[in-house]
N, C-alpha and C positions, 0 to 999 in steps of 0.2 A: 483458518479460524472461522468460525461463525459469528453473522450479525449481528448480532445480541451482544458477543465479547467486542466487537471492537469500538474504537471512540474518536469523533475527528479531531481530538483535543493532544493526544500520542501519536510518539513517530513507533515506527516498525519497519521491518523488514520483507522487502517481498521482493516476486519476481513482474516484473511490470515488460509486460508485451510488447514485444519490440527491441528489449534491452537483454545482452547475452547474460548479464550477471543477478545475483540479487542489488539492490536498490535501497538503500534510507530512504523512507518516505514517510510522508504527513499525506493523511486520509483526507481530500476535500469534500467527497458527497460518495455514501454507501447506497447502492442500488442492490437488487434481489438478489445478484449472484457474482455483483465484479462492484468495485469500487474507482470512482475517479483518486487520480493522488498525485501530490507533488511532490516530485524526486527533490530530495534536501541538494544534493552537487549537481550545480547547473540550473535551478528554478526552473524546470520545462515541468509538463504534466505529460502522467500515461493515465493507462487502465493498465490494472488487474486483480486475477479474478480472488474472490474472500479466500478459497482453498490456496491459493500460495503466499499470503500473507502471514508474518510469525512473528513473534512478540522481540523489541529488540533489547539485547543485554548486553552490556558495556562491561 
């Protein structure tokens, strides 16, 4: 997704660095090209990057 769409207020979906799977995550701080975030299972924080973040549908 790009900057502009996403908000640190929404969870989402992504692939966060480090982790083999996609991720629930809440966005803490959006940077130029990756975002800090905290993974909803387990309350740890990763990076990753805006391109593998996706909108989460239930």
């Amino acid at each position: 997704m790009k900057k502009e769409e996403l908000c640190t207020s929404q969870f989402y979906l992504a692939k966060v660095i480090g982790q083999p799977t996609l991720q629930k995550i809440k966005i803490i701080r959006l940077l130029s090209n990756t975002a800090t975030v905290e993974l909803l299972e387990g309350g740890n924080y990763g990076v990753a990057k805006l391109s593998d973040i996706q909108p989460l549908t239930d």
